[in-house]
NUSEKOL-458107 format. One record per residue (C-alpha): residue in three letters; x, y, z. Coordinates in Angstrom, 2 decimals. Example, Ala and Ser with C-alpha at 12.3 -4.5 7.8 and 13.67 -1.06 7.14 Angstrom:
BEGIN
ATOM  res        u        v        w
ATOM  ala    12.30    -4.50     7.80
ATOM  ser    13.67    -1.06     7.14
//
This chain:
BEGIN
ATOM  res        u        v        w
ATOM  unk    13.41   126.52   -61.13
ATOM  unk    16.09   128.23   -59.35
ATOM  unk    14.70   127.48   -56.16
ATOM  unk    14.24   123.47   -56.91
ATOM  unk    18.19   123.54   -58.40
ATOM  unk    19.30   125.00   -54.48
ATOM  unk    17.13   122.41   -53.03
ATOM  unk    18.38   119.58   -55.02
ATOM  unk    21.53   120.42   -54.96
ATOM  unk    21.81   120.82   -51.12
ATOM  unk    20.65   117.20   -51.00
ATOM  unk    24.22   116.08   -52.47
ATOM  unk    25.65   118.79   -50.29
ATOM  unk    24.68   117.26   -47.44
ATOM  unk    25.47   113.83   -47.82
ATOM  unk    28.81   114.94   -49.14
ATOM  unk    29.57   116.18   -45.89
ATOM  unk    28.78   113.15   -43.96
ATOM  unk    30.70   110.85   -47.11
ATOM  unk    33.57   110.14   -45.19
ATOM  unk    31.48   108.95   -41.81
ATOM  unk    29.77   105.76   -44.15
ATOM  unk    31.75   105.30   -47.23
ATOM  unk    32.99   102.16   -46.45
ATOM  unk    29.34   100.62   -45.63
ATOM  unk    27.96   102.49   -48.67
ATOM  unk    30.37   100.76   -50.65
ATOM  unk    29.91    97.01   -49.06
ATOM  unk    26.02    97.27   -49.43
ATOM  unk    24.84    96.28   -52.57
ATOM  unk    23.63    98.72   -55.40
ATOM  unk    19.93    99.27   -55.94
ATOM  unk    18.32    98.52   -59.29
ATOM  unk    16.32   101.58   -59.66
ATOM  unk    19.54   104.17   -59.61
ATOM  unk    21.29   106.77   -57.29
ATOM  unk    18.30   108.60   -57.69
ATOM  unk    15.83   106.78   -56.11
ATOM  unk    18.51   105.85   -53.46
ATOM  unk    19.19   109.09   -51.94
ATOM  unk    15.25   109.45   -51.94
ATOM  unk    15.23   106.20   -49.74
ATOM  unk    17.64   107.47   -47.98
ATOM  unk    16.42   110.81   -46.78
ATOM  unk    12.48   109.06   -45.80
ATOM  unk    14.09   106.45   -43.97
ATOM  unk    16.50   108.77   -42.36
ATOM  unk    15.76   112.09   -42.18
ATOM  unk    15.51   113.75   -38.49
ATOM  unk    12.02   115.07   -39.18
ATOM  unk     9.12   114.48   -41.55
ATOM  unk     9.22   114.46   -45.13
ATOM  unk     7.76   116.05   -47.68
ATOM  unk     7.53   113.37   -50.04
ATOM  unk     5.64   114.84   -52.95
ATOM  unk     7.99   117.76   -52.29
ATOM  unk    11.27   116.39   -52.47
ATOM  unk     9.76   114.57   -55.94
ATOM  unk     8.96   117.82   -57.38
ATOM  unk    12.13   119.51   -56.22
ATOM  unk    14.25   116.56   -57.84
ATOM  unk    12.28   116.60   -61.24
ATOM  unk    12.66   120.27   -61.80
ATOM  unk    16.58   120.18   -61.00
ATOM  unk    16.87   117.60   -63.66
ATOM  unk    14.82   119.27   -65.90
ATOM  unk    17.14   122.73   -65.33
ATOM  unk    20.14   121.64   -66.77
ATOM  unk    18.64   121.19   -69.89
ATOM  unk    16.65   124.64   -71.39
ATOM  unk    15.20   126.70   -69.90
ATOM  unk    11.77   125.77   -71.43
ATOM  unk    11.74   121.95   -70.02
ATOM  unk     9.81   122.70   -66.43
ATOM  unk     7.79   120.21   -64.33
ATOM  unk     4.29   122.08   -63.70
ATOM  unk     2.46   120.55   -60.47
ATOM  unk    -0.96   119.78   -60.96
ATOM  unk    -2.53   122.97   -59.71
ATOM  unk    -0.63   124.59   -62.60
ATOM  unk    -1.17   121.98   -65.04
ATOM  unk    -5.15   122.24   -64.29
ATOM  unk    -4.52   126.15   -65.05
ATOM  unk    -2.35   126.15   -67.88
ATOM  unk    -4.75   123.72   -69.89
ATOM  unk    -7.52   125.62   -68.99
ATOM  unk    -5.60   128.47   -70.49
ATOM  unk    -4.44   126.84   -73.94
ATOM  unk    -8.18   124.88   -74.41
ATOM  unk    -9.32   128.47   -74.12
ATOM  unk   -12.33   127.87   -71.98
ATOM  unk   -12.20   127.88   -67.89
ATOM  unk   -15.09   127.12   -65.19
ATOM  unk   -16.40   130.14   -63.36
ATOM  unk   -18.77   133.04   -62.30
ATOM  unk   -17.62   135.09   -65.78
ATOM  unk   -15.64   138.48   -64.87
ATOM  unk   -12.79   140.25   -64.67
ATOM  unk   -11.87   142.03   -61.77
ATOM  unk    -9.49   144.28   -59.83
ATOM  unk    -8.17   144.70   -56.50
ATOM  unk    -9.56   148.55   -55.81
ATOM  unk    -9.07   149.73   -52.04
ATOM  unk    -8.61   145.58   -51.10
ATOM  unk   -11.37   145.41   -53.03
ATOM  unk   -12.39   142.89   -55.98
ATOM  unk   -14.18   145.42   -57.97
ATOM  unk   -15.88   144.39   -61.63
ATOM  unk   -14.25   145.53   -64.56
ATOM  unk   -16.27   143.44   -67.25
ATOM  unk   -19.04   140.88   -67.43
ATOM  unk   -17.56   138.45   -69.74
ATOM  unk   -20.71   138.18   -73.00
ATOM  unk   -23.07   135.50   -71.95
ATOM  unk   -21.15   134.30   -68.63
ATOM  unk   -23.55   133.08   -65.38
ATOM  unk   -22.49   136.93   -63.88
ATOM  unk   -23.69   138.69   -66.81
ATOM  unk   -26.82   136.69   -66.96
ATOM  unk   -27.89   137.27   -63.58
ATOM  unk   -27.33   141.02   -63.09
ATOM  unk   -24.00   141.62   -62.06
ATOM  unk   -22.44   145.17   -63.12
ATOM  unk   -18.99   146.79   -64.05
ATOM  unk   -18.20   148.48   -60.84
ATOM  unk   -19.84   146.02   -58.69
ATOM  unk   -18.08   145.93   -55.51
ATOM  unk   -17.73   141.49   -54.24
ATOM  unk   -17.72   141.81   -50.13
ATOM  unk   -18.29   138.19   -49.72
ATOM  unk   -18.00   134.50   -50.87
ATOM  unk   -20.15   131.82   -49.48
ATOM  unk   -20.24   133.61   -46.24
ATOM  unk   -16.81   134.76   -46.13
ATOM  unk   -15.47   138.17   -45.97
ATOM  unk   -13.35   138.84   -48.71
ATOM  unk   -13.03   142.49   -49.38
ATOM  unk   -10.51   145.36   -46.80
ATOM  unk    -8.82   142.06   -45.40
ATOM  unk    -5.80   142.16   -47.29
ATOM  unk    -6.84   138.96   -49.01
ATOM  unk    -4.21   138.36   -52.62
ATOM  unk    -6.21   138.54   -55.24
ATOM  unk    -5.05   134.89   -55.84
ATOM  unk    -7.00   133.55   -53.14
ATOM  unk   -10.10   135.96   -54.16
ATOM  unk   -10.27   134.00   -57.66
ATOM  unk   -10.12   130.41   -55.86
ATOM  unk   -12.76   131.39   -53.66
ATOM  unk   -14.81   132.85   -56.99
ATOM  unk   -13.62   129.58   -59.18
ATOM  unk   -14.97   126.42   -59.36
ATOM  unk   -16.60   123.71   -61.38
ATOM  unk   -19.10   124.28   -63.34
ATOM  unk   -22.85   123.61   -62.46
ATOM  unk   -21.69   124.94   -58.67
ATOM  unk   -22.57   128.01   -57.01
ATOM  unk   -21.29   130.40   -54.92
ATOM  unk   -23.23   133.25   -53.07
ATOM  unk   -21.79   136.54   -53.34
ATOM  unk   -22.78   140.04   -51.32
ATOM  unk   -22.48   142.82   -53.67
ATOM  unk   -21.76   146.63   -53.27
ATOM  unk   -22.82   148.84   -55.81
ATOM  unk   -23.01   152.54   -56.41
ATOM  unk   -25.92   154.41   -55.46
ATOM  unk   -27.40   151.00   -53.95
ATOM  unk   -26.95   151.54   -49.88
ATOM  unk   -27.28   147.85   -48.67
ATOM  unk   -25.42   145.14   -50.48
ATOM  unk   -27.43   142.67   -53.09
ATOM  unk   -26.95   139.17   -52.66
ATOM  unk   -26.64   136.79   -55.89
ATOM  unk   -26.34   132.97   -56.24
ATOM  unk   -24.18   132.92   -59.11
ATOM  unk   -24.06   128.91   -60.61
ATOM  unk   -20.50   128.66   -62.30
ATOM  unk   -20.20   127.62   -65.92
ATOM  unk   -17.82   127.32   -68.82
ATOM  unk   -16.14   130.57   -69.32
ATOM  unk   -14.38   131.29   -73.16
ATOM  unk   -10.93   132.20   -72.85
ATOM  unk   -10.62   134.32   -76.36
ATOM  unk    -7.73   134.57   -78.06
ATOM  unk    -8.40   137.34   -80.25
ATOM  unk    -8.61   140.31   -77.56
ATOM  unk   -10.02   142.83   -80.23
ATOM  unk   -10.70   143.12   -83.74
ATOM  unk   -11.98   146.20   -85.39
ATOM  unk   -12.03   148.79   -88.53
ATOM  unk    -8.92   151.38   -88.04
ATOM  unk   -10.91   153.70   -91.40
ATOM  unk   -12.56   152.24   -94.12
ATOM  unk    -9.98   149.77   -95.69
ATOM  unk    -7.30   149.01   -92.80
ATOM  unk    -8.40   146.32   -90.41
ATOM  unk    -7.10   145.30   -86.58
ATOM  unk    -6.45   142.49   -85.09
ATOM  unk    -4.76   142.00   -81.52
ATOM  unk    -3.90   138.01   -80.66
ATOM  unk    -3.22   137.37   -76.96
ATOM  unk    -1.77   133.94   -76.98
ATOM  unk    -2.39   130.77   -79.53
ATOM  unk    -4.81   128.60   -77.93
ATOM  unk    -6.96   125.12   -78.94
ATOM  unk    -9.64   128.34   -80.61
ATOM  unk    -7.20   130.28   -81.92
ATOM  unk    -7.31   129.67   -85.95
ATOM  unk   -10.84   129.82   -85.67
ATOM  unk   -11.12   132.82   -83.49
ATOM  unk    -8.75   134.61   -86.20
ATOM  unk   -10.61   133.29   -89.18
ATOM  unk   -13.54   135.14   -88.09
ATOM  unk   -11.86   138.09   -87.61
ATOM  unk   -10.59   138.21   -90.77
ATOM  unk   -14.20   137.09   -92.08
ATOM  unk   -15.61   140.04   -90.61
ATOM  unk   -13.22   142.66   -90.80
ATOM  unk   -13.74   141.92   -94.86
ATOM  unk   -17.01   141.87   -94.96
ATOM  unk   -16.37   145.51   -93.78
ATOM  unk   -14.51   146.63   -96.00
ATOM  unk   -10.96   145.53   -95.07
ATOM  unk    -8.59   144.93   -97.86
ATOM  unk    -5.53   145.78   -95.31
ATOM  unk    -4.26   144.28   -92.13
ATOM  unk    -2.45   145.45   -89.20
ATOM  unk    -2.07   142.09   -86.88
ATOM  unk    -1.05   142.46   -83.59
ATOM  unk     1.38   139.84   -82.06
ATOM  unk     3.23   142.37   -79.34
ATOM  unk     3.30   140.47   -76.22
ATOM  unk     2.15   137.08   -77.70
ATOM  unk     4.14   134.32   -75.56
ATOM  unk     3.19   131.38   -77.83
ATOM  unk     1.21   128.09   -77.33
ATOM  unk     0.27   125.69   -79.49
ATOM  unk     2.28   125.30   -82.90
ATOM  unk    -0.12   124.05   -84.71
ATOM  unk    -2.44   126.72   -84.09
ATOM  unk     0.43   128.73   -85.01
ATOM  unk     0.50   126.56   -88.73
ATOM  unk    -3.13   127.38   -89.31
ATOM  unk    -3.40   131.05   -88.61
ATOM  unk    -0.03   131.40   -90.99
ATOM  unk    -2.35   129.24   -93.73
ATOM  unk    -4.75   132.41   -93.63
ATOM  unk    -2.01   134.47   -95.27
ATOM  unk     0.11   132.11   -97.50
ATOM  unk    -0.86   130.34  -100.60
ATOM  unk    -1.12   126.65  -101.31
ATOM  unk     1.87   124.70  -101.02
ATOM  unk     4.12   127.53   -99.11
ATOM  unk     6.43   126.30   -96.59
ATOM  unk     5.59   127.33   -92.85
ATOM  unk     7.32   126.03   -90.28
ATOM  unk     9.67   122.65   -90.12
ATOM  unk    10.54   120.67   -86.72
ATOM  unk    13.08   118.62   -85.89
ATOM  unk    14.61   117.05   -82.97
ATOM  unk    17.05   114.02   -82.19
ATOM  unk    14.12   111.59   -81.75
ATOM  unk    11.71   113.64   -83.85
ATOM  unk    12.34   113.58   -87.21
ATOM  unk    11.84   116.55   -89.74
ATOM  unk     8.11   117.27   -89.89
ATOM  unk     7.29   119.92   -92.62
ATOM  unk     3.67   122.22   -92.13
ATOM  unk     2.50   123.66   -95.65
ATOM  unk     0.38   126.01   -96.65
ATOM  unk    -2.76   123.11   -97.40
ATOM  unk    -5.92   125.56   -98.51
ATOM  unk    -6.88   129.30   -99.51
ATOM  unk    -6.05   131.41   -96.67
ATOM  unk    -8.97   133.82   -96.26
ATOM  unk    -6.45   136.59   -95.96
ATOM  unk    -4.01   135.83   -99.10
ATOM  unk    -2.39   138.50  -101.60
ATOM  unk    -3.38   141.04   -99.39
ATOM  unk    -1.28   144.11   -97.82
ATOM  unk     0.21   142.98   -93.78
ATOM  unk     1.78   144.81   -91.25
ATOM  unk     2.63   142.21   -88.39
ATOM  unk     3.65   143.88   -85.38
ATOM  unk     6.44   142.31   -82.74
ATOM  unk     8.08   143.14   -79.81
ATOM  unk    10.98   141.65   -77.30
ATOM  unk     7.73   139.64   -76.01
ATOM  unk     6.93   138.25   -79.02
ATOM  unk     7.71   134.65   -78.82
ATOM  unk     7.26   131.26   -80.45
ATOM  unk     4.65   130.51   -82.06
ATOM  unk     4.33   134.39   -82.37
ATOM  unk     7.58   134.30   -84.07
ATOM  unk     6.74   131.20   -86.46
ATOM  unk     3.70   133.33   -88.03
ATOM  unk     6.31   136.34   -88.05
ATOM  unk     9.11   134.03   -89.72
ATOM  unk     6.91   132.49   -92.16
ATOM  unk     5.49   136.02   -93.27
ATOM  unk     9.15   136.98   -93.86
ATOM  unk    10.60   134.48   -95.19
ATOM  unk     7.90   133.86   -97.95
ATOM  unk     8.23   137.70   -98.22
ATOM  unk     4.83   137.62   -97.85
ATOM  unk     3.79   141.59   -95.36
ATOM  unk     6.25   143.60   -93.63
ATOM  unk     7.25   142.78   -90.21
ATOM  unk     7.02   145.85   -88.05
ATOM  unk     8.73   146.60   -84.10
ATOM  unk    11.44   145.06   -82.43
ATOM  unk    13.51   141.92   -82.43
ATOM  unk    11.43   139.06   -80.63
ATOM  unk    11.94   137.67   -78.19
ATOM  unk    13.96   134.06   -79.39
ATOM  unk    12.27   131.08   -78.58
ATOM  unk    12.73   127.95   -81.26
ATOM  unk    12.35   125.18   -79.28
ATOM  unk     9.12   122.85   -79.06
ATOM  unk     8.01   121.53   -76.15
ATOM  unk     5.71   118.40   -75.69
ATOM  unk     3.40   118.70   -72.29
ATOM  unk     3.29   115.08   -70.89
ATOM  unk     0.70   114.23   -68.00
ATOM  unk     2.09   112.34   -64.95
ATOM  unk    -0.18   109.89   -63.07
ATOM  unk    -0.47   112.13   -59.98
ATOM  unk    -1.92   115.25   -62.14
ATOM  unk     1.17   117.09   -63.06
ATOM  unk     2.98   116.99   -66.02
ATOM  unk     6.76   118.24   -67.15
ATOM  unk     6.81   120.21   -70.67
ATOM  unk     9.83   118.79   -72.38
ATOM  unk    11.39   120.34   -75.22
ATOM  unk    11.94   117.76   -78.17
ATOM  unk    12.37   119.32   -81.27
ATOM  unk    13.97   122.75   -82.88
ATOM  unk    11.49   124.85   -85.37
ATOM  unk    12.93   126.32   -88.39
ATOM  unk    11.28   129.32   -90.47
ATOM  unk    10.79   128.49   -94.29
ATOM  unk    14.61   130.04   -95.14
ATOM  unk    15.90   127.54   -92.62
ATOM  unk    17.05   129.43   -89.81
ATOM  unk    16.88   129.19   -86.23
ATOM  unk    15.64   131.68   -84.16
ATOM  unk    16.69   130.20   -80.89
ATOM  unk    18.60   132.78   -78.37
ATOM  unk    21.57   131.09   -77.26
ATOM  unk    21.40   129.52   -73.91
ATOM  unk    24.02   127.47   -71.41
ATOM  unk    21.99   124.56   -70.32
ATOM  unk    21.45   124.97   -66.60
ATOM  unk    22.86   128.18   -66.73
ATOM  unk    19.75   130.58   -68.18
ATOM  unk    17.92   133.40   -66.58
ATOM  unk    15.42   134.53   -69.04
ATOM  unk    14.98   138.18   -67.32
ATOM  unk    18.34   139.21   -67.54
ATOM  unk    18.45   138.53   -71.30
ATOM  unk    15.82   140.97   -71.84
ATOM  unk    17.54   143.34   -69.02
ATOM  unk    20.86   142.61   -71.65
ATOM  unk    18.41   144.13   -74.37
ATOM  unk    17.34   146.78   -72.41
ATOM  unk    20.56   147.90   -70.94
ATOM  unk    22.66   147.53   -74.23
ATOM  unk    20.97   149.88   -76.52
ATOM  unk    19.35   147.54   -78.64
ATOM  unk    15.35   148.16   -77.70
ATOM  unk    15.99   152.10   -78.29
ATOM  unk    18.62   152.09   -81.65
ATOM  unk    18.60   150.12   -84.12
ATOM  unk    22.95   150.05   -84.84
ATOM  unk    22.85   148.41   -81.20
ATOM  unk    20.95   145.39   -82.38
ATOM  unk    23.99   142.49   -83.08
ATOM  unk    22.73   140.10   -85.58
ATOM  unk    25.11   136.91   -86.28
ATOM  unk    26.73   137.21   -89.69
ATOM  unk    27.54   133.66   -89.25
ATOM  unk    23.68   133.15   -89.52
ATOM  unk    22.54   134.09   -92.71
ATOM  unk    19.45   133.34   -94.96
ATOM  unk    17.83   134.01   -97.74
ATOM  unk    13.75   134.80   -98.36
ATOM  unk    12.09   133.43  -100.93
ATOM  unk    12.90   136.62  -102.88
ATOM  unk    16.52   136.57  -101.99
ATOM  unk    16.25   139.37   -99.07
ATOM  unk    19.23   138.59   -96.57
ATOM  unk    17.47   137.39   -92.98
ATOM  unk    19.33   136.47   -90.04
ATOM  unk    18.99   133.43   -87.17
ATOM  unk    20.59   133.02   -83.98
ATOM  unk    18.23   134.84   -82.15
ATOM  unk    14.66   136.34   -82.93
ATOM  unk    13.15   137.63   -85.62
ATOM  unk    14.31   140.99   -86.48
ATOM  unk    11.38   143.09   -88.49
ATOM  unk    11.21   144.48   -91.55
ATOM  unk    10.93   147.93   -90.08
ATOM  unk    12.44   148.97   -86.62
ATOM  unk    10.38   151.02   -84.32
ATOM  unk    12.75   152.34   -81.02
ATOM  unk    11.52   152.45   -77.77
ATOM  unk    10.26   156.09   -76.47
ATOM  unk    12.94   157.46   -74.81
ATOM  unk    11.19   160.83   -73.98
ATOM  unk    11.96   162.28   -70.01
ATOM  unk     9.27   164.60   -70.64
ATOM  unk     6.96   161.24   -70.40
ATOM  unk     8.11   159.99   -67.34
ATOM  unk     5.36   161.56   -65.72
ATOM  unk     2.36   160.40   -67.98
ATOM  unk     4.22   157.35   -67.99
ATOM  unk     4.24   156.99   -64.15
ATOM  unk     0.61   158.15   -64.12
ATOM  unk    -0.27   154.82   -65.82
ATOM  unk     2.04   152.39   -65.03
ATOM  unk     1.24   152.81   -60.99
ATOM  unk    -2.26   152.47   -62.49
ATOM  unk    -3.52   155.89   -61.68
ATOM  unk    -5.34   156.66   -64.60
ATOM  unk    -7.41   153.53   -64.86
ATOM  unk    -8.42   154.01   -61.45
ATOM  unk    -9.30   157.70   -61.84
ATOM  unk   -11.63   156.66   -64.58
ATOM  unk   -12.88   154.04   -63.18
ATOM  unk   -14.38   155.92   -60.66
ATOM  unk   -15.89   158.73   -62.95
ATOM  unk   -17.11   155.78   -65.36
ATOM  unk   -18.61   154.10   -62.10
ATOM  unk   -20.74   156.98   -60.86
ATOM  unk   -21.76   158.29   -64.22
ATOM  unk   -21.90   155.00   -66.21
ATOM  unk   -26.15   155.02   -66.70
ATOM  unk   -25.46   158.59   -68.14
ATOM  unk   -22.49   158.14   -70.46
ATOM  unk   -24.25   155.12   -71.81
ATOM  unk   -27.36   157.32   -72.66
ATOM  unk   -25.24   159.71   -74.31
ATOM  unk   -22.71   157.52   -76.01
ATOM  unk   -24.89   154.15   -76.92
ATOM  unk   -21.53   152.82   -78.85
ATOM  unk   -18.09   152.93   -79.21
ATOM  unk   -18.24   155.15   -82.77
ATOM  unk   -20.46   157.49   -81.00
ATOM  unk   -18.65   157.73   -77.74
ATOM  unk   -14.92   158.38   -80.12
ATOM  unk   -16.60   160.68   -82.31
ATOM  unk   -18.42   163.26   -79.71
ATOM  unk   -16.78   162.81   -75.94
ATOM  unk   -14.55   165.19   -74.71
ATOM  unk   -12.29   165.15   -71.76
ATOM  unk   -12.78   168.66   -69.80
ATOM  unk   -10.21   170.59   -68.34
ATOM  unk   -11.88   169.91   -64.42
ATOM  unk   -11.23   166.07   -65.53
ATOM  unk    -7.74   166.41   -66.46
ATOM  unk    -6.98   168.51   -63.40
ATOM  unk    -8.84   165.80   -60.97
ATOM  unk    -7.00   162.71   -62.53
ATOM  unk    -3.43   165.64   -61.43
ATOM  unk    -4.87   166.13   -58.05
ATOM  unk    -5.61   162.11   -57.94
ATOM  unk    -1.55   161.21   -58.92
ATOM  unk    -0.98   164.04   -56.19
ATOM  unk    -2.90   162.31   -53.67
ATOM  unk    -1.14   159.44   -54.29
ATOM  unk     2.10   160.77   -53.85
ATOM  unk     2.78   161.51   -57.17
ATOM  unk     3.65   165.05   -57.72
ATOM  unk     2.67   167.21   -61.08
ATOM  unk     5.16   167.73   -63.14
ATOM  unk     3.45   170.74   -65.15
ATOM  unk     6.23   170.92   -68.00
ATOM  unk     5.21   167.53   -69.35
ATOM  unk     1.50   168.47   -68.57
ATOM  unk     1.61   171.16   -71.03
ATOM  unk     3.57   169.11   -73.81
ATOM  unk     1.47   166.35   -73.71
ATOM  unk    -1.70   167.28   -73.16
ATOM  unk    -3.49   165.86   -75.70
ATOM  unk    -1.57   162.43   -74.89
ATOM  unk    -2.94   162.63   -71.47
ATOM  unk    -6.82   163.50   -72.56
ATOM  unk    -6.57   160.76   -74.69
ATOM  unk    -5.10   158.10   -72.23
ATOM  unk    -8.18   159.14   -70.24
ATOM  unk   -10.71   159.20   -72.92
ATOM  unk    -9.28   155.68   -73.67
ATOM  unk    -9.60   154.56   -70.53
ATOM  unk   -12.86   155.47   -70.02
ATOM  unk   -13.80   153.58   -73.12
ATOM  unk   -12.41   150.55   -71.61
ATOM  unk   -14.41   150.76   -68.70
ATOM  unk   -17.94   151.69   -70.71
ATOM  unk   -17.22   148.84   -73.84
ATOM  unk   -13.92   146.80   -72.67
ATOM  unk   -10.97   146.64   -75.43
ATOM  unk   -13.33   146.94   -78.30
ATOM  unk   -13.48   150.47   -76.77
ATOM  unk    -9.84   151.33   -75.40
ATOM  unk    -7.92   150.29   -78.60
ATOM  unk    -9.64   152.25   -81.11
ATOM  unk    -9.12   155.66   -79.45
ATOM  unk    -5.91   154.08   -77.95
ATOM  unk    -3.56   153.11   -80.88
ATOM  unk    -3.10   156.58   -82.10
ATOM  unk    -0.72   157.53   -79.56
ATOM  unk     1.13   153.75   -79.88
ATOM  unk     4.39   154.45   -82.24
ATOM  unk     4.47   150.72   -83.73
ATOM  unk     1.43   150.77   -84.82
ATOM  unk     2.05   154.21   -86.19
ATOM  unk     4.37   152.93   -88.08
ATOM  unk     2.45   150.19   -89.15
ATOM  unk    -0.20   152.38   -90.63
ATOM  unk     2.81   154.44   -92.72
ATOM  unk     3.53   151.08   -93.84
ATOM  unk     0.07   150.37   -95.43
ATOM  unk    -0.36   154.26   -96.15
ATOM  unk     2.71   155.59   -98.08
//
C-alpha cells in the first residue's frame, strides 16, 4: 500500500508545482460533477506527455484512499482476488501437489489424496523439467511463474516431463487439472491415549466442518483432551470462526459481538451441542495468531471455558467485508469492530494512514515482550471481567492464560540456522528420495516408522558435512548439547517427506516448548 500512497500522492505533487502556471483558468472553468477525483484522472489521460496506464493509475488511487483508513481496508486486483477466494472457499483448480524449488528445480514434496497427479502416477521426489513444451527447471524461473504454468482450470491439461530417481530418461504425463481441496485442518492426531491434536491453518468456507470431524474422530479414539493449535492462524471468515467456537461452548454462550457505525450490534451464540463441550482445552497462540484466531481464543477465555496457552496475539478486531468490483477486483473494507463475550476489544492501536504492521511485531520483538513475560504492557485502562470474574485485558491481543517465552538459547543458533536456511529438509529429502521404496517396506506407517527408526551417527554427520558444504560451519559445542534435538529434527523431517504432516508433527511437537506446556497443562 505504501507504494500506491507515493504514487498517489506524487500526482498532487505534481500538479502543485505547476498550480501557479493555470490557477486562474482552473478557477474560471467550471467544476465537474463527478469530483476532484475524477478530474485530476481526466486530467492526466488527456494530458499526460506519454501513455497511460489507466487501470493503473485506478488501482494506485483506490489503494491511497483506502490507506488512510486501517491498515486492513486494501483494494486486491483481480489476479489476487481470483487467489484469495480460491484460498478462503478452500478448494483451487490444478494438477494436485506441493512442490519445492530444489537446485532451480520444482521437485514433489506431496501428492495431494485423490488429486489428477496422484491418480496418474506422479511421485514425492519427482523432478518437473517441463510444461507444455517449455523448459522450466535450471532456468532460474520464480517459483511463481512455475505454479501459473502448472495451474489452470479444471478439465485442462498440461503435459509435464518428469525426472525421477533411478529412472534415466524422463516420463512424460498428461496430467488433466481438477478441483484441488484446500484443508484447513493441516493435521489431526492422538498425542497418547486420551490427549488429542489438532493444528488449524486458516478459517476457510470448510473450516467448521473440517474441525468437526476432527474432533469426531479424535473421540472416537479415545480423546477426552484437546490441545488445538491456532499458532500462526491469520484469520478468515468470522463466521467460520462462530461455528468452530460452538464446538466448545454450551447453548446460549455468548461468542463474538460486531459492531460498526453502519452495522449495528450483531450478537453470535452458542446455538447447539458443541461436539467438544465440558471437556479439558489447551488453545495454543502466538504473535501470529490473529482474528478470527483470536475470537475462538477470546471466547474460550472469556467464558472461562480451557486455558489459553503462548504468547499475546497478534491484535486484529476489525471486520472486513470483501466487495467485488465490475472489472474482477474487489477492495476488503473494514465495517465493523468484534468484541469477545467480556466486551473488550482486542484491536492494536493504529494511526490511520500511518501503520506498518512489521514493525509492530519488530516493537514486540525488540522490547522484551516475546521472551519475558514483565515486558508485556497490558492497558489498565482496559479491563474486563470473565464470566467467572478473572480480570482480562483489551487494547491489544489476547494475552493467554499461560505464557510460554521465546527460546533464547545461543547454543541453538546453529540447529536453528540448520533449519531455517532449510538445510535439514533438504538433507532428508534427498536420503528419503533415494531410499523411499525401502523405508516404506520397513516402516508401512507413521506409528511404526516413530516407534522403531533411528537416526545413525553417519546420518547426523552427513546432514554436518551438508550445512558445511553450504557454507555453514559446525559448531560442535551445540552439536554435543543438542544432539538428540538434532536426530529428532531429522527423524521428523524424514517423516514429513515419507507421510506429510500427519508424519512430522507427531515426532515433531516434543521438542516445541508451547505445546510442552500445553501438555503440563492437561497433565498436572
Amino acid at each position: 500500500m505504501k507504494k500506491h500512497s507515493l504514487i498517489y500522492y506524487a500526482l498532487f505533487l505534481v500538479i502543485g508545482l505547476f498550480l501557479g502556471t493555470y490557477v486562474t483558468q482552473w478557477i474560471s472553468r467550471p467544476k465537474i460533477s463527478s469530483g476532484a477525483l475524477e478530474q485530476i484522472r481526466q486530467l492526466i489521460i488527456a494530458n499526460y506527455v506519454d501513455t497511460v496506464d489507466i487501470s493503473r493509475l485506478n488501482e494506485a488511487a483506490i489503494g491511497a484512499m483506502l490507506s488512510t483508513l486501517d491498515p486492513y481496508s486494501v483494494f486486491l486486483p483481480a489476479d489476487i482476488t481470483r487467489e484469495t477466494d480460491a484460498e478462503l472457499l478452500g478448494r483451487f483448480d490444478g494438477i494436485g501437489v506441493q512442490f519445492r524449488m530444489i537446485d532451480d528445480t520444482a521437485t514433489v514434496l506431496q501428492t495431494i489424496s485423490g488429486g489428477p497427479s496422484e491418480r496418474i502416477g506422479i511421485l514425492p521426489g519427482d523432478k518437473i523439467i517441463t510444461a507444455d513444451g517449455e523448459t522450466i527447471a535450471g532456468v532460474n524461473m520464480p517459483s511463481n511463474d512455475v505454479v501459473s504454468r502448472l495451474k489452470g482450470h479444471r478439465g485442462t491439461t498440461v503435459n509435464v516431463e518428469i525426472l525421477r530417481f533411478g529412472i534415466a530418461k524422463p516420463l512424460e504425463f498428461a496430467i488433466v487439472r481438477d478441483v484441488i481441496p484446500n484443508h484447513s485442518v493441516d493435521v489431526d492426531f492422538m498425542v497418547n491415549e486420551t490427549i488429542g491434536y489438532i493444528r488449524l491453518r486458516t478459517f476457510s468456507a470448510t473450516t467448521s466442518r473440517e474441525v468437526r470431524s476432527a474432533l469426531q474422530r479424535l473421540k472416537s479414539q479415545g480423546m477426552q483432551k484437546l490441545i488445538f493449535d491456532l499458532r500462526g492462524n491469520g484469520g478468515g471468515f468470522l463466521h467460520e470462526a462462530i461455528l468452530v467456537a460452538n464446538e466448545f461452548l454450551p447453548h446460549g454462550k455468548l461468542i463474538v459481538y460486531t459492531e460498526g457505525r453502519n452495522r449495528p450490534r450483531q450478537e453470535a451464540f452458542a446455538t447447539r451441542q458443541g461436539v467438544f463441550e465440558d471437556r479439558p482445552v489447551v488453545v495454543l497462540i502466538d504473535e501470529f495468531s490473529a482474528s478470527a484466531s483470536e475470537i475462538i481464543a477470546g471466547a474460550l477465555q472469556d467464558n472461562d471455558v480451557g486455558t489459553i496457552v503462548g504468547r499475546r496475539s497478534f491484535g486484529k478486531g476489525l471486520v472486513q467485508e470483501q466487495i467485488r468490483l465490475t472489472n474482477g477486483a474487489s477492495i476488503r473494507l473494514t465495517v465493523a469492530h468484534y468484541h469477545t463475550p467480556s466486551g473488550r476489544s482486542i484491536q492494536t492501536p493504529f494511526t490511520p494512514g500511518q501503520h506498518d504492521l512489521e514493525e509492530q511485531f519488530i516493537r514486540r520483538l525488540t522490547g522484551g515482550e516475546l521472551t519475558s513475560f514483565d515486558s508485556v504492557v497490558l492497558d489498565s485502562t482496559q479491563k474486563f471481567l470473565t464470566l467467572q470474574g478473572r480480570t482480562v485485558f483489551g487494547g491489544g491481543g489476547i494475552m493467554p492464560d499461560v505464557f510460554v517465552p521465546l527460546v533464547t538459547d545461543t547454543s541453538l543458533i546453529y540447529i536453528n540456522q540448520l533449519s531455517r536456511r532449510g538445510l535439514i529438509s533438504l538433507y532428508t529429502f534427498d536420503y528419503s528420495n533415494r531410499n523411499r521404496s525401502r523405508l516404506l517396506n520397513t516402516y508401512p506407517n507413521v506409528a511404526v516408522f516413530k516407534e522403531n527408526f533411528r537416526v545413525s551417527q553417519t546420518m547426523l554427520d552427513g546432514l554436518i558435512a551438508f550445512g558445511q558444504s553450504h557454507g555453514l560451519q559446525p559448531n560442535q559445542r551445540s552439536i554435543e548439547l543438542h544432539r538428540e534435538r538434532l536426530q529428532t529434527l531429522l527423524k521428523a523431517n524424514i517423516a514429513r517427506d515419507l507421510f506429510g504432516d500427519s508424519g512430522f508433527f507427531p515426532i515433531f511437537l516434543p521438542l516445541d516448548e508451547d505445546f510442552q506446556a500445553a501438555m503440563e497443562v492437561l497433565m498436572p
